[in-house]
Backbone and ligand atoms as CSV (ligand in chain L), in Angstrom:
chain,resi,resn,atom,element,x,y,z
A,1,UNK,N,N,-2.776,-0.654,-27.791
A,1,UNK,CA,C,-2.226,-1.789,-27.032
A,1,UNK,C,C,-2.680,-3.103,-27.658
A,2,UNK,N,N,-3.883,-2.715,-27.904
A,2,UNK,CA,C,-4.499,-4.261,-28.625
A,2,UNK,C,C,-3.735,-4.377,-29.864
A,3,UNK,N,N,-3.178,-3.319,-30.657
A,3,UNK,CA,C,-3.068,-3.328,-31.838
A,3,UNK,C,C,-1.663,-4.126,-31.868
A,4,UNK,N,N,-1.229,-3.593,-30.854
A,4,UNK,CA,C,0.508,-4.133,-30.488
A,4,UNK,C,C,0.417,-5.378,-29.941
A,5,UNK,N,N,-0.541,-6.227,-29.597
A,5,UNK,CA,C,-0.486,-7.124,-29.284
A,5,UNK,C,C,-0.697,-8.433,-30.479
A,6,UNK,N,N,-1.658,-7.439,-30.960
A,6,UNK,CA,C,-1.982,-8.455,-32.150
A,6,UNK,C,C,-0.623,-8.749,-33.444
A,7,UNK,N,N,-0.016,-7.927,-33.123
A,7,UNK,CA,C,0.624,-7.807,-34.120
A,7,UNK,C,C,1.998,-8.811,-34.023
A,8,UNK,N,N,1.695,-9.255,-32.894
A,8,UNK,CA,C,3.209,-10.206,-32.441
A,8,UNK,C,C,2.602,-11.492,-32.529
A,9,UNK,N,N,1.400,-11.583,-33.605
A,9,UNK,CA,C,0.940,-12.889,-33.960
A,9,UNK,C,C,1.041,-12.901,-35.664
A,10,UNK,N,N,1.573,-14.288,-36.211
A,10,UNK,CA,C,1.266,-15.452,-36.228
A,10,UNK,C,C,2.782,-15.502,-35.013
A,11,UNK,N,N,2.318,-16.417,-34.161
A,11,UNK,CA,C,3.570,-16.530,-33.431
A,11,UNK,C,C,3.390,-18.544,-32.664
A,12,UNK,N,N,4.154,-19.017,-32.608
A,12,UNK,CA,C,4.188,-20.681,-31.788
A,12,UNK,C,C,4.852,-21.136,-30.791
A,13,UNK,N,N,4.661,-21.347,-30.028
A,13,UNK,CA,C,4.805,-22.221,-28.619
A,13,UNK,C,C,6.217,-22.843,-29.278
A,14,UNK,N,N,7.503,-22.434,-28.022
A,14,UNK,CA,C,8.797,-22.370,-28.134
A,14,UNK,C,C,9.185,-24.028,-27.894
A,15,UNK,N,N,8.331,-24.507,-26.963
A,15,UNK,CA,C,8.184,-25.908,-26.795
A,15,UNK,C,C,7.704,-27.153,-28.209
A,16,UNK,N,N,6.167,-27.002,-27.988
A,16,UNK,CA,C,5.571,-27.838,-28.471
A,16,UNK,C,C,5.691,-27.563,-30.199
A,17,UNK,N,N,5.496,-26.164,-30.266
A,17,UNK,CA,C,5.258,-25.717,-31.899
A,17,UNK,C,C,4.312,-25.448,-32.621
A,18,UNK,N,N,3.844,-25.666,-31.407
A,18,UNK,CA,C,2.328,-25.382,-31.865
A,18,UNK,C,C,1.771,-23.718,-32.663
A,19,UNK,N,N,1.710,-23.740,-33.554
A,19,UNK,CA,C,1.007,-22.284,-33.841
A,19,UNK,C,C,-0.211,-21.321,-33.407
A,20,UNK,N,N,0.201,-20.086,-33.355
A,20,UNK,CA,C,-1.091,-19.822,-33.080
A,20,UNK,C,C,-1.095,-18.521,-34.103
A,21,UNK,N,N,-2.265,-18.515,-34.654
A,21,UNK,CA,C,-1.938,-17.837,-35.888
A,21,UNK,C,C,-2.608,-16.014,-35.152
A,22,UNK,N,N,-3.272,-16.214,-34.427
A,22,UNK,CA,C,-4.068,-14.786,-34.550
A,22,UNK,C,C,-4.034,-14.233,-32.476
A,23,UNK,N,N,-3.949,-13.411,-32.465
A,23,UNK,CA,C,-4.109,-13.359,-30.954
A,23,UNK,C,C,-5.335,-13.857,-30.669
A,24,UNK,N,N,-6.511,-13.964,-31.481
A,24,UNK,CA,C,-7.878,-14.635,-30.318
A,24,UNK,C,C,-7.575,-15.929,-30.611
A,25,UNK,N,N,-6.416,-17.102,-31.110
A,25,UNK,CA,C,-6.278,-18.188,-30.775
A,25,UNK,C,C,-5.727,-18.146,-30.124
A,26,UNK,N,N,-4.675,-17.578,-29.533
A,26,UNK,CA,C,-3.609,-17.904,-28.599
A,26,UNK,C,C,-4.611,-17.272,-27.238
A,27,UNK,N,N,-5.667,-16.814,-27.560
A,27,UNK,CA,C,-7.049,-16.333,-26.282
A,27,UNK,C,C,-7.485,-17.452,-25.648
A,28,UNK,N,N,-8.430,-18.243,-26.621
A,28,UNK,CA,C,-8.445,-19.028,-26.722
A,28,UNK,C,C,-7.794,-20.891,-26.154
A,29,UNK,N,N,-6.875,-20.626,-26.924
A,29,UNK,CA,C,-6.143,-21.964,-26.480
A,29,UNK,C,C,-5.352,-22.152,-25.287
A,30,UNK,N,N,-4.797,-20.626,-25.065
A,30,UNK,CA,C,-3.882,-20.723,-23.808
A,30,UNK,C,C,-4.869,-20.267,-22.534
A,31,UNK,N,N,-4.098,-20.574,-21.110
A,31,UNK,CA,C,-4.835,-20.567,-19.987
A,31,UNK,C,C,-3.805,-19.399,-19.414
A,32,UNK,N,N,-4.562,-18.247,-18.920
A,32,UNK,CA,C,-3.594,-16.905,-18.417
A,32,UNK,C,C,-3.080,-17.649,-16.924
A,33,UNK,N,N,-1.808,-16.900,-16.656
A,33,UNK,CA,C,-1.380,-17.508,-15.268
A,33,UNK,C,C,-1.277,-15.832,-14.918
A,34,UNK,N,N,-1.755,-16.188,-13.695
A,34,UNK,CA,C,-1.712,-15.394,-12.665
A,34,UNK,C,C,-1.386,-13.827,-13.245
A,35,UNK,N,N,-1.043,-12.620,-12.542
A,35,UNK,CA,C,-1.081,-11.677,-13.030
A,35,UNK,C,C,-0.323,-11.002,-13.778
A,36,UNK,N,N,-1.026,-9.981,-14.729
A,36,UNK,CA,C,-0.073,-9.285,-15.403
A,36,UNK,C,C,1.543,-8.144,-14.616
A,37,UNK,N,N,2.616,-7.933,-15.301
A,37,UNK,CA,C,3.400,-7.387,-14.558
A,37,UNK,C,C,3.739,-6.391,-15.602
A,38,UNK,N,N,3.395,-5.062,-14.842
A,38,UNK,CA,C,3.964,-3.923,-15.283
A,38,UNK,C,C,5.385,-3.593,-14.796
A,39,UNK,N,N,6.734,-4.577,-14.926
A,39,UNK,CA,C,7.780,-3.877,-14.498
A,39,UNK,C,C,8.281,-2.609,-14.756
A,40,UNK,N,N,8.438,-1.852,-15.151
A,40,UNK,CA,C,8.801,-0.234,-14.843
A,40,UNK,C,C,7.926,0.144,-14.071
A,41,UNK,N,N,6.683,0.198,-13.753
A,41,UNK,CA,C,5.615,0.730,-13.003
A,41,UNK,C,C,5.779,0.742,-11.712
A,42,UNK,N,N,6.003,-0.950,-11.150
A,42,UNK,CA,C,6.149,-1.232,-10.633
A,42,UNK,C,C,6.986,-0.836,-9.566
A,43,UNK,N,N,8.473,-0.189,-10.352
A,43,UNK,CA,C,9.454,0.457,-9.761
A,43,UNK,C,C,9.334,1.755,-9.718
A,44,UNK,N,N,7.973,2.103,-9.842
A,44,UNK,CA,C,8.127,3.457,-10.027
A,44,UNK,C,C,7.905,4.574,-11.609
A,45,UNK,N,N,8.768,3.874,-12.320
A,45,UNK,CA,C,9.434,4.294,-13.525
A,45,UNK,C,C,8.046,4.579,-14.348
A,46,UNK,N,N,7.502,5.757,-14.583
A,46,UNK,CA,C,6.765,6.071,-15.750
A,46,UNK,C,C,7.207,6.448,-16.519
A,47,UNK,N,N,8.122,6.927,-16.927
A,47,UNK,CA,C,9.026,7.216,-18.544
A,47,UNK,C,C,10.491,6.743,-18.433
A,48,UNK,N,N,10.413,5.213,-18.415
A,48,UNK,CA,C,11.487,4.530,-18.646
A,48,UNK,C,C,12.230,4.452,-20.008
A,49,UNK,N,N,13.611,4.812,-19.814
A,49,UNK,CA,C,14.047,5.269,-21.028
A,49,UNK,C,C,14.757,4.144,-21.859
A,50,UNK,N,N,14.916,2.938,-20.614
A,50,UNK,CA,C,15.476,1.769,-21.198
A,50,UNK,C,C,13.920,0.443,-20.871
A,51,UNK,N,N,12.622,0.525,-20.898
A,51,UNK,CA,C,11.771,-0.076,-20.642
A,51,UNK,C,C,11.774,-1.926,-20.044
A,52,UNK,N,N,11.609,-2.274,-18.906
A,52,UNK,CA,C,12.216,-3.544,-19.001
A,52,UNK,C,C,10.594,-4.118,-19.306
A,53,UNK,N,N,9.646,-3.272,-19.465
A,53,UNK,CA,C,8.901,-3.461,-20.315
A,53,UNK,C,C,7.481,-4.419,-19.028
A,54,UNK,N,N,6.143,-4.806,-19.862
A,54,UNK,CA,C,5.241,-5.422,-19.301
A,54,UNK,C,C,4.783,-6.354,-20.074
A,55,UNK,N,N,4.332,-7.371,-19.045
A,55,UNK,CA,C,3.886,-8.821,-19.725
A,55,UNK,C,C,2.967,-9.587,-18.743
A,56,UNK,N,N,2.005,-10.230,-19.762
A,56,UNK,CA,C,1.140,-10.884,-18.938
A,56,UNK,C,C,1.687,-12.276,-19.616
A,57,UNK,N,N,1.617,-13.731,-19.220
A,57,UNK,CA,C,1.828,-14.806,-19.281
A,57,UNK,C,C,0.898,-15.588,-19.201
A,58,UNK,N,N,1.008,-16.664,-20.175
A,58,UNK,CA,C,-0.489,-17.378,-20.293
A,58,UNK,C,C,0.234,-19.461,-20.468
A,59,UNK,N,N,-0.495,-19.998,-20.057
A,59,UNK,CA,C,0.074,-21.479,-20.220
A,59,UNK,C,C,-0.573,-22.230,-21.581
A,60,UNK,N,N,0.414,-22.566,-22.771
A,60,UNK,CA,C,-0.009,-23.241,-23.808
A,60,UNK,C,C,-0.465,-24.897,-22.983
A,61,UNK,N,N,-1.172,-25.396,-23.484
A,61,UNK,CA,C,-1.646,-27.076,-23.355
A,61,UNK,C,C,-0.791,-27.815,-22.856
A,62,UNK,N,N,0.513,-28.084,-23.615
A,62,UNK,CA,C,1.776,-28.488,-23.628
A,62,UNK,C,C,2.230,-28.204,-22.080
A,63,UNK,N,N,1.673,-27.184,-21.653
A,63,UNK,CA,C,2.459,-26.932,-20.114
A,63,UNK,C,C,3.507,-25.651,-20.318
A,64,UNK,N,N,4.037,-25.544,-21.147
A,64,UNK,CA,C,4.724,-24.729,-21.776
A,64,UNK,C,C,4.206,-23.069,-21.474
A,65,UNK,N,N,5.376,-21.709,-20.455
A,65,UNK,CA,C,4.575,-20.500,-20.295
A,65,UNK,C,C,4.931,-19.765,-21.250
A,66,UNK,N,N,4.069,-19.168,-21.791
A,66,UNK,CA,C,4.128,-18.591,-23.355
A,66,UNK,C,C,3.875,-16.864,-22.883
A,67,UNK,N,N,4.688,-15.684,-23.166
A,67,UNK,CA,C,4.343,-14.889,-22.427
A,67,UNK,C,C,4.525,-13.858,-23.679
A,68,UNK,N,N,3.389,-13.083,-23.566
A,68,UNK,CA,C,3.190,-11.599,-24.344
A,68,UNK,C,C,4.067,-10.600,-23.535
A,69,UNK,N,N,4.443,-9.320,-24.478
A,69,UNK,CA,C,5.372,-8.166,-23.797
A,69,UNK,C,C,4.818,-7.385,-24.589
A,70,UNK,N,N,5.436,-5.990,-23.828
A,70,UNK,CA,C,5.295,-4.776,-24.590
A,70,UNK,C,C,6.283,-4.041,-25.274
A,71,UNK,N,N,7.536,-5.656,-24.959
A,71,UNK,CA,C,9.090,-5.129,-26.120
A,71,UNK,C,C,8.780,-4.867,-27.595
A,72,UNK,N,N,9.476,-3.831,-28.052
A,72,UNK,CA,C,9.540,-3.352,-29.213
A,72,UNK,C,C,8.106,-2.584,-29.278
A,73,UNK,N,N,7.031,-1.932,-28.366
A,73,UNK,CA,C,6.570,-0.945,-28.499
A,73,UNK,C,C,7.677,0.626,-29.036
A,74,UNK,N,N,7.266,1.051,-29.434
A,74,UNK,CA,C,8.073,2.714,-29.572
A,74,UNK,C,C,7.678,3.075,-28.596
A,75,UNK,N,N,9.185,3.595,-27.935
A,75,UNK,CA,C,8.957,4.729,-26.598
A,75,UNK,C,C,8.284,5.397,-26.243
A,76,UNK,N,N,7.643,6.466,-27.396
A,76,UNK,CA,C,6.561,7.643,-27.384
A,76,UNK,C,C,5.388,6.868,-27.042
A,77,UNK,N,N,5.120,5.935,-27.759
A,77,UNK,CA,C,3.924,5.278,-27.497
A,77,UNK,C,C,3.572,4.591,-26.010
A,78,UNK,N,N,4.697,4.188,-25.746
A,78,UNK,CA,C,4.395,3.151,-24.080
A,78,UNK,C,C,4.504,4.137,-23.252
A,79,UNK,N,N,5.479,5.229,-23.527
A,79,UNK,CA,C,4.771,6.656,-22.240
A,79,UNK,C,C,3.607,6.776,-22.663
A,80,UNK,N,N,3.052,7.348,-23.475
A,80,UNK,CA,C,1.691,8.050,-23.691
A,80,UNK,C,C,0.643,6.711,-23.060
A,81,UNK,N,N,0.777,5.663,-23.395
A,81,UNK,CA,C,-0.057,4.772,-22.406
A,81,UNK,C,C,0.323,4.276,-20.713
A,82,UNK,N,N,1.348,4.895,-20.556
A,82,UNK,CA,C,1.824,5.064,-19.584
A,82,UNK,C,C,1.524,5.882,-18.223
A,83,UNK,N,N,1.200,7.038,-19.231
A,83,UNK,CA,C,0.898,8.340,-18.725
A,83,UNK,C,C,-0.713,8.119,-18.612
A,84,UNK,N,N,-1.098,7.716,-19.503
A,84,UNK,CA,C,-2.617,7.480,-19.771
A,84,UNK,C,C,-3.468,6.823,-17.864
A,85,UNK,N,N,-1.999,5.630,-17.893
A,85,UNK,CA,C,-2.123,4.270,-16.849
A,85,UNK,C,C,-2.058,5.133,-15.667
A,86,UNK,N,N,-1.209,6.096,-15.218
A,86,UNK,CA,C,-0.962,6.827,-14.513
A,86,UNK,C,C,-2.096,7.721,-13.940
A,87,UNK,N,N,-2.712,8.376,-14.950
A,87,UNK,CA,C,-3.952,9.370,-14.758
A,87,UNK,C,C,-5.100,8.581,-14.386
A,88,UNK,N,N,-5.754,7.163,-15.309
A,88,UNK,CA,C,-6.371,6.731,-14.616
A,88,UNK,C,C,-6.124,5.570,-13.440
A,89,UNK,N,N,-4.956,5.276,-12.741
A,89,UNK,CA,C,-5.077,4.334,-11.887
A,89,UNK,C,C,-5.224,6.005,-10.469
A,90,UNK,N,N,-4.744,6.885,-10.625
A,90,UNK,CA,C,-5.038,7.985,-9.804
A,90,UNK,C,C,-6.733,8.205,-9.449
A,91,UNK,N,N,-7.153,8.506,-10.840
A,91,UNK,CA,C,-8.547,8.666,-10.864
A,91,UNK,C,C,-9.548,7.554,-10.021
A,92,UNK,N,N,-9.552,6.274,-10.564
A,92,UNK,CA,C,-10.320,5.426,-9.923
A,92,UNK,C,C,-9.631,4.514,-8.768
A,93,UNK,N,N,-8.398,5.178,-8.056
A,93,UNK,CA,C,-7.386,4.902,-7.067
A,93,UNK,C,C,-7.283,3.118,-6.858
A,94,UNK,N,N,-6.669,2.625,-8.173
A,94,UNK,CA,C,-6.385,1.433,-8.571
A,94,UNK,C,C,-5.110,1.251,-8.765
A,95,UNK,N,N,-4.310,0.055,-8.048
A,95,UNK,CA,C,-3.133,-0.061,-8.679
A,95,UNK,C,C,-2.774,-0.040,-9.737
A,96,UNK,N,N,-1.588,-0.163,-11.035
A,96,UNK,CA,C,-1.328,-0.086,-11.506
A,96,UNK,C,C,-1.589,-1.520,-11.785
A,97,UNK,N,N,-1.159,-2.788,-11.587
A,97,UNK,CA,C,-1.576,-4.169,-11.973
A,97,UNK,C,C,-2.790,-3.984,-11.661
A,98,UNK,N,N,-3.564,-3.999,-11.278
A,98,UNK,CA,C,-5.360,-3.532,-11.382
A,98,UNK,C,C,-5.530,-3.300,-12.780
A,99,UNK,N,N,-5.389,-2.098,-13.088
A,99,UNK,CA,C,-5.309,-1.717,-14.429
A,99,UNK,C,C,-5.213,-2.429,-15.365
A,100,UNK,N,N,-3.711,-3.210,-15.422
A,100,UNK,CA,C,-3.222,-3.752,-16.635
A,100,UNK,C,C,-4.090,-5.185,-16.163
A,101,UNK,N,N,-4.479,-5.666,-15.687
A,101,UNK,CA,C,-5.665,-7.017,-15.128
A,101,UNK,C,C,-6.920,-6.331,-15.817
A,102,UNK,N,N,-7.427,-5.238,-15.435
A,102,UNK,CA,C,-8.534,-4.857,-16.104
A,102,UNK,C,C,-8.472,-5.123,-17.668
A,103,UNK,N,N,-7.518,-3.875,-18.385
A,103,UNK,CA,C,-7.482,-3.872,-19.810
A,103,UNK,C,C,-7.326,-5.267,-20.012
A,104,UNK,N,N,-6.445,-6.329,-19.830
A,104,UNK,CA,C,-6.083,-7.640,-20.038
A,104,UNK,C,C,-7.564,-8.677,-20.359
A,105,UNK,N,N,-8.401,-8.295,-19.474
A,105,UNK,CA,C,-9.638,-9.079,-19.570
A,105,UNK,C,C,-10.601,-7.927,-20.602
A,106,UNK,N,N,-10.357,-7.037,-20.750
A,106,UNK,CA,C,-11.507,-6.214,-21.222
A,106,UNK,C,C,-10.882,-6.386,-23.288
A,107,UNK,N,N,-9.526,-6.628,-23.064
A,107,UNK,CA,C,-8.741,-7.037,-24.477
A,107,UNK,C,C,-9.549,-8.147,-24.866
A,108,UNK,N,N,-8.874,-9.170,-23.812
A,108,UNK,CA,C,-9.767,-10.857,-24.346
A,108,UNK,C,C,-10.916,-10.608,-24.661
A,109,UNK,N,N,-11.919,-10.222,-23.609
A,109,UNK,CA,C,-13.378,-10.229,-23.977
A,109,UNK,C,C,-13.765,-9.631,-25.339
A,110,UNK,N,N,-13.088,-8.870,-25.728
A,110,UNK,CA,C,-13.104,-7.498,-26.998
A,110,UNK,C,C,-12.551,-8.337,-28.269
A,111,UNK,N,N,-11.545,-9.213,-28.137
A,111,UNK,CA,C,-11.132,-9.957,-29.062
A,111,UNK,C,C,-11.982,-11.153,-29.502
A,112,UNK,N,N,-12.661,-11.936,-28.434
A,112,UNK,CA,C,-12.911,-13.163,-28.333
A,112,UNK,C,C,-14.786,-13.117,-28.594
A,113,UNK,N,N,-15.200,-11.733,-28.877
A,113,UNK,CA,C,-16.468,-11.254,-28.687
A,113,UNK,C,C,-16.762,-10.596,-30.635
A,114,UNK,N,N,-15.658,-10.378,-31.225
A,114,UNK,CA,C,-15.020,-10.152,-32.407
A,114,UNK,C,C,-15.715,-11.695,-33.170
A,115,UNK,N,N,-16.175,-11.338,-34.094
A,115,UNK,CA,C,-16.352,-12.386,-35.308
A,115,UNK,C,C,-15.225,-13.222,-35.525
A,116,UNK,N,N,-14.987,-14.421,-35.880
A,116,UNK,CA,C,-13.560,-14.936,-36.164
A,116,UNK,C,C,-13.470,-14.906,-37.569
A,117,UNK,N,N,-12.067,-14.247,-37.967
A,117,UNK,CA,C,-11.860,-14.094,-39.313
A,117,UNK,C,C,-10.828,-15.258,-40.112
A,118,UNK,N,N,-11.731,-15.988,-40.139
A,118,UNK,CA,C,-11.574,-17.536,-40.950
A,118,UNK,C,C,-10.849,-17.396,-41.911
A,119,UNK,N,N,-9.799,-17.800,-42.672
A,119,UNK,CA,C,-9.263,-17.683,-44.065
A,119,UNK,C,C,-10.575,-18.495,-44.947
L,1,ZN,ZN,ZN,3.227,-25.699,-26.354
């Protein structure tokens, strides 16, 4: 998940233009709004075959809401973390946004706790 996240960086603020070259800047610089949304989950849907997918949203400086997804994950992959989300929100009887709030902060902290890799 982290890996898929990172990977939708170098990416810039649709507004201002601002760049953000690495996901622990866009950690960093942006301010998270409110909670993450697992839509398929939400509805139910653990092996959504058309995914309308999950996103947490964060506010660039500018004011501007700049929002991460889990579009263009591969299918196999977002079930298997899906399924994963499933077994443990059962286990430690946590919602499903619980969860994705947990990993969400346990990502940042994990990223932002990471050496910064300076050019
Ligand atoms: Zn901006």
């Amino acid at each position: 998940m982290r890996q898929h996240l990172e990977a939708q960086f170098p990416q810039c603020c649709t507004n201002c233009k601002r760049p953000f070259a690495t996901l622990r800047e866009y950690l960093l610089i942006t301010e998270q709004v409110g909670s993450a949304m697992p839509y398929d989950v939400e509805l139910g849907d653990w092996q959504p075959l058309e995914p309308l997918g999950t996103v947490t949203f964060a506010n660039c400086p500018c004011g501007s809401t700049l929002v991460l997804s889990s579009d263009g994950m591969p299918l196999l992959q977002l079930w298997s973390l899906l399924n994963w989300a499933r077994t443990e929100t059962k286990k430690w009887g946590m919602t499903p946004k619980d969860l994705l709030n947990y990993l969400r902060d346990e990502i940042t902290r994990q990223v932002l706790a990471a050496p910064a890799s300076k050019p």
